[in-house]
C-alpha atoms as one frame of an Amber mdcrd trajectory, in Angstrom:
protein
 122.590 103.081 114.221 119.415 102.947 112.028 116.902 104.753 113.388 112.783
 105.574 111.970 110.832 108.620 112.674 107.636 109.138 111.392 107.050 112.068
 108.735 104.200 113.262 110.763 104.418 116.971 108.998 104.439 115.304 105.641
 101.782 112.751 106.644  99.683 115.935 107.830 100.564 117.788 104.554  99.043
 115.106 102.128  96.050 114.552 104.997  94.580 117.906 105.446  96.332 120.731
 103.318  96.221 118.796  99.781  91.813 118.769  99.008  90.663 114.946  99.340
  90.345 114.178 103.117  87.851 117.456 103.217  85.368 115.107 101.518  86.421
 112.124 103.332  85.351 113.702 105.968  81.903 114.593 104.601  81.498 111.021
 104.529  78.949 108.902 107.232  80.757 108.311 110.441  83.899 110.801 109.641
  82.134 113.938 110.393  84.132 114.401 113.551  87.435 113.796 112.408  89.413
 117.122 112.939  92.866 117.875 112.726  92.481 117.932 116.546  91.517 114.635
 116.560  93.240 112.906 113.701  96.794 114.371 115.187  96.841 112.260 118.113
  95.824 108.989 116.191  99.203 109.467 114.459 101.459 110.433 117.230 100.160
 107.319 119.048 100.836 105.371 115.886 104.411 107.510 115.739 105.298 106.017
 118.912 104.468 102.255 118.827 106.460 101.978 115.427 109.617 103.874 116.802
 109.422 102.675 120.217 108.102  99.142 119.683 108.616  97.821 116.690 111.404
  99.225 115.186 114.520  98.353 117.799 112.833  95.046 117.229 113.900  95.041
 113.222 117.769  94.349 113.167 117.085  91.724 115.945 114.634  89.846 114.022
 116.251  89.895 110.861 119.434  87.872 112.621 117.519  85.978 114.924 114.486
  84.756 112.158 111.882  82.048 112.982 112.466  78.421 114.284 110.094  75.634
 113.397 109.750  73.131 116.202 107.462  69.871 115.547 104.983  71.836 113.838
 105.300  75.435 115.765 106.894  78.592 114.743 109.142  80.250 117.394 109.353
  84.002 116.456 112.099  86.444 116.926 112.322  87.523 120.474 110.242  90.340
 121.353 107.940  90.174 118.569 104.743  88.414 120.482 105.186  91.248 123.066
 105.409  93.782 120.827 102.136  92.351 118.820  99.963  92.311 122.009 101.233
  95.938 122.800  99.749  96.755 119.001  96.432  94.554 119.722  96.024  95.960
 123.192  96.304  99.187 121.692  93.349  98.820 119.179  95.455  99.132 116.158
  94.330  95.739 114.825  90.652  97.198 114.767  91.821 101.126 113.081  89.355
 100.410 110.071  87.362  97.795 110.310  83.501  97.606 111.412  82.288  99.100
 114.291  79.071  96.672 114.428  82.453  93.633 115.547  84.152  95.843 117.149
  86.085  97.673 115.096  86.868 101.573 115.230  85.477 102.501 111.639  88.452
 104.890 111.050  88.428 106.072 107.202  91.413 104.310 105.414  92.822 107.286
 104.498  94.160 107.349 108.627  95.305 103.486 108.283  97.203 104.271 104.888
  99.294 106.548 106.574  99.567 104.040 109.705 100.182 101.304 107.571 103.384
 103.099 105.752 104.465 103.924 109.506 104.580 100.440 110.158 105.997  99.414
 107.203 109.340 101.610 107.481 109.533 100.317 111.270 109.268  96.545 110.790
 108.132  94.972 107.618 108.942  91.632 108.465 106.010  92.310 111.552 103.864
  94.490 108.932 103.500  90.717 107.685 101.863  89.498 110.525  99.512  92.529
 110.433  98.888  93.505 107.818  96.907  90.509 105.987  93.970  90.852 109.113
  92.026  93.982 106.925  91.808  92.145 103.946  91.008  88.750 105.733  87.938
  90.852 107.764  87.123  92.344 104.110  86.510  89.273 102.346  84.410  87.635
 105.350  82.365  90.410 106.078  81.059  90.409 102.600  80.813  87.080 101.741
  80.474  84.972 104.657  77.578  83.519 106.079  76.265  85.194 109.072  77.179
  82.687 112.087  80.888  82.566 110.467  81.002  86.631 110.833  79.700  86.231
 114.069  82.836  83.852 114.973  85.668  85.542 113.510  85.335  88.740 112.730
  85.685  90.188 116.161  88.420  88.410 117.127  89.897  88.919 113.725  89.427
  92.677 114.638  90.756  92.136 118.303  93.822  90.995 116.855  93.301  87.911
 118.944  93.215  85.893 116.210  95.135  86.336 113.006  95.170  85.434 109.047
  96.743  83.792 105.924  95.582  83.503 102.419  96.691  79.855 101.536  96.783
  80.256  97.754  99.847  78.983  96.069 100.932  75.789  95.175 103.837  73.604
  94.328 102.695  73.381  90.417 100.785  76.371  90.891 102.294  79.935  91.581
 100.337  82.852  90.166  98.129  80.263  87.618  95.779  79.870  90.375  93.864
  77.712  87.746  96.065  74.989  88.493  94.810  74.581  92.383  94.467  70.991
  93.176  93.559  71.417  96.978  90.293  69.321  97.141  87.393  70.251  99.672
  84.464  67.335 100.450  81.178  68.248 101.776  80.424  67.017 105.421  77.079
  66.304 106.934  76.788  69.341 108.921  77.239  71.954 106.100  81.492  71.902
 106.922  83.548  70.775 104.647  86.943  68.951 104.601  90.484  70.325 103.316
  92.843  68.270 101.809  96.329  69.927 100.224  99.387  71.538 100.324  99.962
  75.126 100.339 103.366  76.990 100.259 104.615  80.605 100.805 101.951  81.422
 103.402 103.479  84.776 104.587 102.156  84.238 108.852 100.873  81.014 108.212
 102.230  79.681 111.680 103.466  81.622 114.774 103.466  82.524 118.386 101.738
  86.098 118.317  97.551  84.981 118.694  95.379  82.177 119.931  94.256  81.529
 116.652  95.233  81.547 112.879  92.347  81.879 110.348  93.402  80.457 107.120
  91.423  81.606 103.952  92.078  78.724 101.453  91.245  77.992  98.035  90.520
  74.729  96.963  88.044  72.704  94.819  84.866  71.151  95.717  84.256  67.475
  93.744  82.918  67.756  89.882  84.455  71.504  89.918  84.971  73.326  86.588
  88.596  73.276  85.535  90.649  76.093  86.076  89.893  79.710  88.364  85.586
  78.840  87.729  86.077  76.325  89.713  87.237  77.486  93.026  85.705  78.001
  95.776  87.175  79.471  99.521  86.870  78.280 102.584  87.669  80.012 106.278
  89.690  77.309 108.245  90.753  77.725 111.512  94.240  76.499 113.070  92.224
  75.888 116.250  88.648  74.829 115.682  86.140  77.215 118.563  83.908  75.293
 121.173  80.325  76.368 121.588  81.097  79.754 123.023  83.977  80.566 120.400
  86.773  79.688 122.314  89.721  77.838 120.231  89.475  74.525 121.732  90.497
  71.327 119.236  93.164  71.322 117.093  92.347  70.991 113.686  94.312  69.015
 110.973  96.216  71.107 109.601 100.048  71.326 109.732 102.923  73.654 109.600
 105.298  71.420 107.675 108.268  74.160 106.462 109.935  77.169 107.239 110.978
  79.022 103.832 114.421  79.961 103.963 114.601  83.682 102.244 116.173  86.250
 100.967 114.325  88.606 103.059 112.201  89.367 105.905 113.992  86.954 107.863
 111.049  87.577 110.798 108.455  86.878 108.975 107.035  83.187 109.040 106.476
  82.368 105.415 105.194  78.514 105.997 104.464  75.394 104.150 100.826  74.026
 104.962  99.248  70.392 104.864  95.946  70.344 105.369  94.587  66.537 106.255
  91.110  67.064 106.182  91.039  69.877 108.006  87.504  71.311 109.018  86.358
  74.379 106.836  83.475  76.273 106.257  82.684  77.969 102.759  82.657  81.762
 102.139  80.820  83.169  99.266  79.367  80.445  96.710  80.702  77.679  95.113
  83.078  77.660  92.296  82.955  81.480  93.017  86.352  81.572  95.516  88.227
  83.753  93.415  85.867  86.452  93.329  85.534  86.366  97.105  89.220  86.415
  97.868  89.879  89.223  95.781  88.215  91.243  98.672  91.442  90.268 100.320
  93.703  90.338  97.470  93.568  93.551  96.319  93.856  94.606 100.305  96.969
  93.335  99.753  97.746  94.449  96.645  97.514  97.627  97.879  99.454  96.580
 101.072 102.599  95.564  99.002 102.574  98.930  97.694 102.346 100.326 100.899
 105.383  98.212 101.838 107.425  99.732  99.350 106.563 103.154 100.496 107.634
 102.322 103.869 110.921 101.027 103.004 111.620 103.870 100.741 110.877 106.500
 103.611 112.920 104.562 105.781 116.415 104.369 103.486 115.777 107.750 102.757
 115.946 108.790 106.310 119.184 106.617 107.014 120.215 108.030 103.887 120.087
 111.767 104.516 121.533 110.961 108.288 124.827 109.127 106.885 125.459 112.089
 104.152 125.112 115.004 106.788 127.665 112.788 108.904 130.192 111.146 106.133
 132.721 113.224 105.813 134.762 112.154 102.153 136.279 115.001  99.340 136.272
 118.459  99.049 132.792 119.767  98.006 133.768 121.017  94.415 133.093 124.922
  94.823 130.237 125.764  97.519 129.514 124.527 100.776 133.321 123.489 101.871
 133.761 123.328 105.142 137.268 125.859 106.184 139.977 124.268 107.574 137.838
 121.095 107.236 140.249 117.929 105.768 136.603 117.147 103.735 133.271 117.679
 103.440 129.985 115.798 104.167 128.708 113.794 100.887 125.523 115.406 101.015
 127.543 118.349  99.285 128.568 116.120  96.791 126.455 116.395  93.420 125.794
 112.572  92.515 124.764 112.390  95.999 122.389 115.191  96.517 120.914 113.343
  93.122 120.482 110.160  94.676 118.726 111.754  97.742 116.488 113.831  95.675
 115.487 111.391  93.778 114.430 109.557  96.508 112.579 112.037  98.344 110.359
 113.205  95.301 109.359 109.022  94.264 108.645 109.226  98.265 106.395 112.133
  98.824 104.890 111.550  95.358 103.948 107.928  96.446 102.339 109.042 100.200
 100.569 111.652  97.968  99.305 109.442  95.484  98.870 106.608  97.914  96.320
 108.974 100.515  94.385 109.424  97.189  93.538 106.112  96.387  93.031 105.574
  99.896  90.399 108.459  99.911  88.988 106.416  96.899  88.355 103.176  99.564
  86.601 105.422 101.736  84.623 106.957  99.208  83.540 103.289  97.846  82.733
 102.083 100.989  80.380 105.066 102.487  79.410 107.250  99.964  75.414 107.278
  99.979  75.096 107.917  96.167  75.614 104.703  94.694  76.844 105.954  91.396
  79.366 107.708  93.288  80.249 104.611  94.890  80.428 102.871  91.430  83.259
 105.630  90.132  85.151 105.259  93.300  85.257 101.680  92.739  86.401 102.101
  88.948  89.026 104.297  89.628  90.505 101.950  92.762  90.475  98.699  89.731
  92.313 100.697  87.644  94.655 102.281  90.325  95.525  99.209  92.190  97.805
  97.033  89.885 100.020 100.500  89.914 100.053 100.885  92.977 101.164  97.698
  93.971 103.811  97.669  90.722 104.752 101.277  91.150 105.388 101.630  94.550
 107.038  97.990  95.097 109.612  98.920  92.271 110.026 102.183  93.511 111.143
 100.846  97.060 113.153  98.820  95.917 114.610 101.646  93.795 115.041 104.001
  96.934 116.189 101.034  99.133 119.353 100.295  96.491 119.922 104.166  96.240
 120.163 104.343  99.794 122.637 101.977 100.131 124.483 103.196  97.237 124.693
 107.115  99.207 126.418 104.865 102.413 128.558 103.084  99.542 130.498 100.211
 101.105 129.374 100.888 104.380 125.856 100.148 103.096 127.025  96.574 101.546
 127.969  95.196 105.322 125.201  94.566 108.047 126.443  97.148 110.291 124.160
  99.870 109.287 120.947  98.452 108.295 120.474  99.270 104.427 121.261  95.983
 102.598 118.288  94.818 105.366 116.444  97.198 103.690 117.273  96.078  99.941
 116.980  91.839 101.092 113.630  93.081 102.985 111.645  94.693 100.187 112.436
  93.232  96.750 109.292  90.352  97.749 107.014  92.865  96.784 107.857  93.142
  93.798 107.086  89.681  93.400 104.337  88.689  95.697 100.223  88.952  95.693
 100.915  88.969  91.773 104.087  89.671  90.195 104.234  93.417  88.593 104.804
  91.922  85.403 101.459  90.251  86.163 100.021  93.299  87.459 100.838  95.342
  84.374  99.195  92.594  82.153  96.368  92.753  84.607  95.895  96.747  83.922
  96.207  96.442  79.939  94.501  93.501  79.452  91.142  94.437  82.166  91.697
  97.351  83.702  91.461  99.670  81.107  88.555  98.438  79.780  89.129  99.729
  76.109  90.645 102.918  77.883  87.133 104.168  79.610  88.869 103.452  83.030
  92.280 105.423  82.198  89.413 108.290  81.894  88.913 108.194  85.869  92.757
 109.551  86.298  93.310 111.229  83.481  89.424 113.415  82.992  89.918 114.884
  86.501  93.839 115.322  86.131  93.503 117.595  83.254  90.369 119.497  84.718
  92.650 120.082  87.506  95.325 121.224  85.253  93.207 123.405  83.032  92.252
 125.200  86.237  95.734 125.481  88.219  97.583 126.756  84.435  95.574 130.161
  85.175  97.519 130.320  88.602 100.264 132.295  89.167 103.773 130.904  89.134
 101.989 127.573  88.228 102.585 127.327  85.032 106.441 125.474  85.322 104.850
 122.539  87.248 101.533 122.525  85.079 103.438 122.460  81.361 105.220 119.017
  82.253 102.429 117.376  83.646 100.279 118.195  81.145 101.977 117.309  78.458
 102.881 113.733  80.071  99.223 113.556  80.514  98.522 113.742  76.902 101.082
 111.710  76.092  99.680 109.086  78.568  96.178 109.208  76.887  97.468 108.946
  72.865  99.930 105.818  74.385  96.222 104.372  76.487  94.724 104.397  72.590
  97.547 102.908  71.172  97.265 100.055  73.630  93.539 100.047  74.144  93.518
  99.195  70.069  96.842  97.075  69.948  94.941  94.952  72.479  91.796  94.536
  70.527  93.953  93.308  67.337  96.573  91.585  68.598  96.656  91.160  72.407
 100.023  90.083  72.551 101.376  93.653  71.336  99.883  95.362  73.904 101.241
  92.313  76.702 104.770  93.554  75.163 104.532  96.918  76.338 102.355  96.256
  79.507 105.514  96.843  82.030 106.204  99.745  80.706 102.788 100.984  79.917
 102.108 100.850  83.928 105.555 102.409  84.465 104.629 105.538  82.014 101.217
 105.749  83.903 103.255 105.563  87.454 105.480 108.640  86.570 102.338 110.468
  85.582  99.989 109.824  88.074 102.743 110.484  90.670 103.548 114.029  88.526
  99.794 114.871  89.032 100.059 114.621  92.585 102.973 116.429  93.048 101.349
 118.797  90.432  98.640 119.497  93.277 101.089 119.612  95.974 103.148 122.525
  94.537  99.477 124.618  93.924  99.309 123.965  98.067 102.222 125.222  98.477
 102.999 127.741  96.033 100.803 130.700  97.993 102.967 129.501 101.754 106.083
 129.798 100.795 106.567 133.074 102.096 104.588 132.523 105.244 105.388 130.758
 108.951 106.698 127.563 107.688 108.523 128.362 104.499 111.001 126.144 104.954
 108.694 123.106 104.232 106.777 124.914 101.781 109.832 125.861  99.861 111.170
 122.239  99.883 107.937 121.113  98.054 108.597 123.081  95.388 112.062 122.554
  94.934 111.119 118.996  95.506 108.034 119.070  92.781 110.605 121.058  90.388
 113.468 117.747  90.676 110.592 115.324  89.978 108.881 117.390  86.893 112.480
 118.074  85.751 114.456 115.109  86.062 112.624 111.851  86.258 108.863 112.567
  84.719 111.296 112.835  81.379 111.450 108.755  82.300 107.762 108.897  80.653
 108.780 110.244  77.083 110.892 107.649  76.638 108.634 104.821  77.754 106.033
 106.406  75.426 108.818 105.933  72.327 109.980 102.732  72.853 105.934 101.400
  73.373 105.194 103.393  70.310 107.886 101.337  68.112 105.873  98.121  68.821
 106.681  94.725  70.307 108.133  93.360  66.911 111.828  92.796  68.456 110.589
  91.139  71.260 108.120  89.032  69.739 110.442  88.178  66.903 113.468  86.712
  68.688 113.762  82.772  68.326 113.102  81.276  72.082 115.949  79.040  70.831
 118.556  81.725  70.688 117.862  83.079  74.665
């Protein structure tokens, strides 16, 4: 039986014992946040996810979603298991205090989030999209439209979509035809199609808020000239309440690979009533608030499934017994031994446990980042949070998304055929998080993304890789350090002559530096995850010998498998960017 339980010692490790979150909580309105207080915030969140939401996963992956002249039947248990979330103020962890919200520092909702995500993930879709959604409107809508969703939003009374794609246009959202005509009294009305709307109809909330982009008449062609609009599957009456039905219609059910739970719906909008957010022609910019919410999400997802195969994966190798273990650890008398004795196996499991804890590491950093951009007082500050969170969040979202899917296909490789049948969960796993990959912008798309913008000439790359090696410089000095530092900082140097290479192969030729952009952000994954667990091996270097060596220990044997055996991954993307995109540029489209 699959089961999920929260790393809360991990979670705590990365929290409080590695530096950030002692700044975090310098920060206006996280002064009080102690350990003491911060601990039962995550045992609460422990709880809902492994008492709630995850007996609900195996169930809703056979049972799926029905569509029903226009309405989405969910798996059963799922509404229930929302309200018990909503009742219990999760929906508000983050956001705003001034509508409601709880004005928790994202560096406590990261670590929710990923809690969620190994649980459910088909219900993490229904959830997870609200942030972003209350992002975008608080900072762009007009003041009577904050006033009408955003608490509700928060309440998880009401949910959201972002309705972006369409038919002819997937990630080219310059090829929107969704039209939007200006009404009398300042609304507007929505005419179009849109398709993959992950929660774009169900039976969880009153109310769906769709954030849609469309184009307003004599728009400029292509992304200048969209423009977004908040528009509501049931329009309020004078005192908010959802009241009229607005014409809009659920249309399709998409029939997936994955995430069987999860609604992903088909739209028509028929002139439905809308309202704009942000200015005209000027969409793009405001739904990037939510975008890169989700961005950030999807690498969160693969996190959580990664932590989640990982546990099933350790479980079934302590219990399988198959073979003799080939000189230590047999078991006497014993017809075999567990796997986890097993060399390839204790690889596999390694392997995933260092790409885990490096993520959650590297993941509470850039969540740190959020807080920092969003409260810090000093505005420049602010500014070099915000930098460093452009350039972090296409890798995240790549990184982490490949990386589950990675640790999702190693897991079921450890339960071998038994992971290939239904039985025990981990082909769920494999089916559920390979969308990520491909959704909120491809990672092919989110590599060409960080080549082509985010490294701005390769000043950006300077926000990771400046304070890495002053970090490094510092912790070489320390000792027993000096095994974890050498690696690291020679992958970091590697990292910034490859970041020159590209920075100049995009200003001659930008196609040269598009052929190496996957596995640019790949190198600059395996590096910025080695710098984390860089830090976490100076934390735990000095404890090993103290109350809870055991953990302690396990870092740095864990830290010494990732330096070892998979930052070497980085050389070799370094070479083969280094030879140039010549063969793949070269080779006739004719002959594929």
């Amino acid at each position: 039986m699959s089961t999920y339980r929260a790393p809360l010692r991990d979670m705590h490790f990365v929290l409080h014992e590695l530096p950030g979150f002692a700044s975090v909580r310098k920060l206006p309105g996280c002064e009080d946040l102690s350990a003491d207080l911060v601990a039962p915030i995550l045992d609460g969140a422990a709880k809902l996810c492994s008492e709630t939401l995850r007996p609900l996963n195996r169930s809703g992956d056979e049972e799926g979603c029905a569509l029903e002249n226009g309405v989405v039947r969910t798996a059963r248990g799922l509404a229930d298991a929302f309200r018990v979330y909503a009742d219990g103020g999760w929906a508000s962890v983050s956001s705003p205090q001034e509508f409601g919200g709880q004005h928790l520092p994202h560096a406590i909702r990261a670590l929710f989030e990923e809690m969620i995500c190994s649980a459910n993930l088909a219900f993490a879709s229904y959830t997870m999209l609200i942030p972003g959604a209350c992002a975008a409107l608080h900072a762009y809508a007009s003041e009577p439209v904050r006033q009408r969703y955003l608490p509700k939003l928060i309440a998880g009374r009401w949910s959201a979509t972002m309705c972006l794609t369409e038919a002819q246009s997937g990630s080219d959202l310059g090829l929107v035809r969704s039209s939007a005509s200006p009404v009398s009294d300042g609304s507007y009305r929505i005419t179009g199609t849109k398709i993959f709307v992950s929660a774009g109809e169900h039976d969880f909330t009153e109310n769906i808020v769709h954030l849609v982009l469309a184009r307003l008449p004599g728009a400029p062609a292509g992304t200048k000239g969209i423009s977004l609009f908040v528009v509501p599957k049931l329009l309020p009456d004078s005192v908010g309440r959802p009241a009229t039905r607005n014409r809009l219609l659920c249309t399709a059910l998409e029939e997936k690979m994955g995430q069987q739970a999860a609604a992903t719906c088909s739209i028509d909008f028929d002139g439905a009533t809308g309202w704009l957010v942000g200015e005209p022609h000027r969409g793009l910019h405001a739904m990037f608030a939510m975008m890169n919410t989700a961005r950030l999400g999807a690498g969160m997802q693969g996190l959580g499934i990664a932590e989640a195969a990982y546990q099933d994966a350790v479980r079934y190798a302590r219990e399988r017994l198959q073979g003799r273990a080939l000189s230590t650890n047999r078991r006497t008398g014993a017809p075999a031994d567990p796997i986890i004795a097993h060399p390839d196996v204790r690889r596999m499991l390694l392997t995933m446990r260092a790409y885990v804890e490096g993520m959650r590491a590297l993941g509470q950093g850039v969540a740190q980042e959020i807080d920092r951009h969003e409260r810090h007082p000093d505005a420049e500050v602010r500014n070099e949070a915000g930098e460093f969170l452009a350039l972090m969040t296409p890798v995240v979202k790549a990184m982490f998304s490949d990386l589950g899917s990675e640790c999702a296909n190693l897991g079921l490789q450890v339960f071998g055929g038994h992971g290939y049948i239904r039985a025990n969960g981990m082909e769920q796993y494999v089916r559920d998080v390979r969308i990520t990959q491909i959704y909120d912008g491809t990672n092919g798309i989110q590599a060409l993304d960080l080549v082509r913008r985010k490294l701005d000439g390769g000043r950006l790359a300077q926000r990771f890789i400046a304070p890495t090696r002053g970090f490094l410089q510092v912790a070489a000095s320390e000792p027993g350090m000096s095994e974890f530092v050498q690696p690291t900082a020679a992958a970091l140097a590697r990292l910034e002559q490859v970041t020159a290479w590209i920075a100049g192969a995009d200003r001659a030729d930008p196609e040269e530096a598009a052929a190496a952009a996957t596995e640019y952000l790949r190198q600059f994954g395996l590096v910025a995850i080695a710098g984390m667990w860089t830090r976490m091996a100076a934390v735990a270097l000095p404890l090993a010998e103290g109350p809870e060596a055991s953990f302690y220990r396990a870092k740095l044997r864990t830290a010494r498998f990732y330096l070892q055996h998979l930052l070497p991954q980085a050389e070799g993307l370094a070479q083969s960017i280094l030879a140039g995109g010549r063969a793949l540029r070269e080779f006739d489209a004719a002959a594929f």
